[in-house]
N, C-alpha and C positions, 0 to 999 in steps of 0.2 A: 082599571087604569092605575098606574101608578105615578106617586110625586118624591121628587127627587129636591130636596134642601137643599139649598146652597149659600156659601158663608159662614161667619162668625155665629156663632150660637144658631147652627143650621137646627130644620124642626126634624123630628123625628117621629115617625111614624108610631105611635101607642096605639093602637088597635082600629075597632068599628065600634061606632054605636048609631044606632038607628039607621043603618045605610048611606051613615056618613063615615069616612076615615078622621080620626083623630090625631091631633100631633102634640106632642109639647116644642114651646120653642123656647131657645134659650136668648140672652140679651144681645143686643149688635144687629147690623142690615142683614137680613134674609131677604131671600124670595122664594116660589113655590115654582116648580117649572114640572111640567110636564117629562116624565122619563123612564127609563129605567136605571138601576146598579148593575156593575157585573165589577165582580175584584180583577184586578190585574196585577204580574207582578215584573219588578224591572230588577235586574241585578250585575255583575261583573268579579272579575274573577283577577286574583293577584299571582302573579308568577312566584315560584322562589327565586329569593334574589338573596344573594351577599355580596356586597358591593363596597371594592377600599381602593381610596385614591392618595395618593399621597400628595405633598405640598413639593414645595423646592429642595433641593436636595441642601444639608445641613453644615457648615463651616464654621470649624475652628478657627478658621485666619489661622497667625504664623504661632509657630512653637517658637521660644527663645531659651536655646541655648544656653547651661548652666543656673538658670532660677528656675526654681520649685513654683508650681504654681497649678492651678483646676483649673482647666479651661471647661468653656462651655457653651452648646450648641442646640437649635433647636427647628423643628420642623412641624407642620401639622398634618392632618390626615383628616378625609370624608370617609362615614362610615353609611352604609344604606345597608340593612335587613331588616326582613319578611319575616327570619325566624323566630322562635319563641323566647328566645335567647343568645348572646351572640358573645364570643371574646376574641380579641385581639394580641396576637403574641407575637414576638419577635426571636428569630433564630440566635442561639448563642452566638452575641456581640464578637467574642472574644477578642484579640488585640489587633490595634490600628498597626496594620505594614507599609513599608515602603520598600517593592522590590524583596528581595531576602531581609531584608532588617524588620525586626516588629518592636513597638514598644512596650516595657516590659509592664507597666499596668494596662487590666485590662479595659476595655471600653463599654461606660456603664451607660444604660436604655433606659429611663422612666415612661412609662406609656399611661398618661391621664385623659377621660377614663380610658380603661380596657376591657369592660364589660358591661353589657345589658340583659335586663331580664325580661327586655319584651322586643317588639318589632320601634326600629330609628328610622329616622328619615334623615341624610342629612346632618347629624353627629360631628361636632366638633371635635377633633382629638388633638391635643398638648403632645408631641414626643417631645422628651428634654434628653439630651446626650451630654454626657460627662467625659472627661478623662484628664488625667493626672499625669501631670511631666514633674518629676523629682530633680534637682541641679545636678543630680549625678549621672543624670540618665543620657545616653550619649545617643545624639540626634544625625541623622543622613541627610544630606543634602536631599530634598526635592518633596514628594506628596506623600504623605499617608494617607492611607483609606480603607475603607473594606465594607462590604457588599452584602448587605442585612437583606433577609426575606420576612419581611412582613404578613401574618398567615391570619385572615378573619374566620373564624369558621362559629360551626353552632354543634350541638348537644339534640338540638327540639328544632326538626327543623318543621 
């Protein structure tokens, strides 16, 4: 016949002696129940995932005409990987257009963070955008813009 512990400082079976089974028990409610053990195992399995969402899309408001000045803009992004490591890069910025006109600095990206050395969940990312209008720099009527690919990838996956 076997006995099965159960509980906080369950007993544990130490041997026979005299035709009796022996247990040590440790401190806290037990009890003795008639039974058997058998091991079972439970598990589940992760897909690969690399996963980038981005926020609202980023505005400068207006350029002004003839003053020098940094403007500045900013957006966030959700990061989700599985992999062992992950970075986030953005395609050459290069310069804001409008139509055939572009402006002649070009359009700078700070991406904080940009990199993990293990599996995120859910990752906060800061993109900060820059760009610089000099008083000489001669402006066109209507929108600048230009159209960044944002690339998450891994190394380990």
């Amino acid at each position: 016949m076997n006995y099965v512990g159960v509980g906080q400082g369950a007993p544990e079976k130490t041997g026979d002696q005299d035709g009796r089974t022996v247990f040590t028990v440790g401190s806290g409610d037990t009890h003795f129940s008639i039974g058997a053990t058998a091991p079972g195992t439970v598990g589940g399995t992760v897909p690969a995932t690399l996963a980038l969402s981005l926020g609202a899309p980023a505005s400068f408001g207006s350029f002004t005409p003839g003053f020098a000045k940094d403007y500045s803009a900013s957006t966030t992004a959700n990061v989700i990987s599985t992999a062992g490591d992950a970075a986030l890069t953005v395609s050459d910025p290069g310069h804001l257009t409008n139509g055939a006109f572009s402006l002649p600095e070009p359009l700078q990206v700070t991406i904080t963070p940009n990199a993990w050395t293990g599996p995120v969940s859910n990752a906060a990312v800061a993109i900060a955008f820059g760009q610089h209008i000099g008083a000489n720099d001669a402006l066109r009527t209507g929108s600048y813009s230009k159209t960044l690919t944002f690339t998450l990838s891994t190394t380990t996956p």
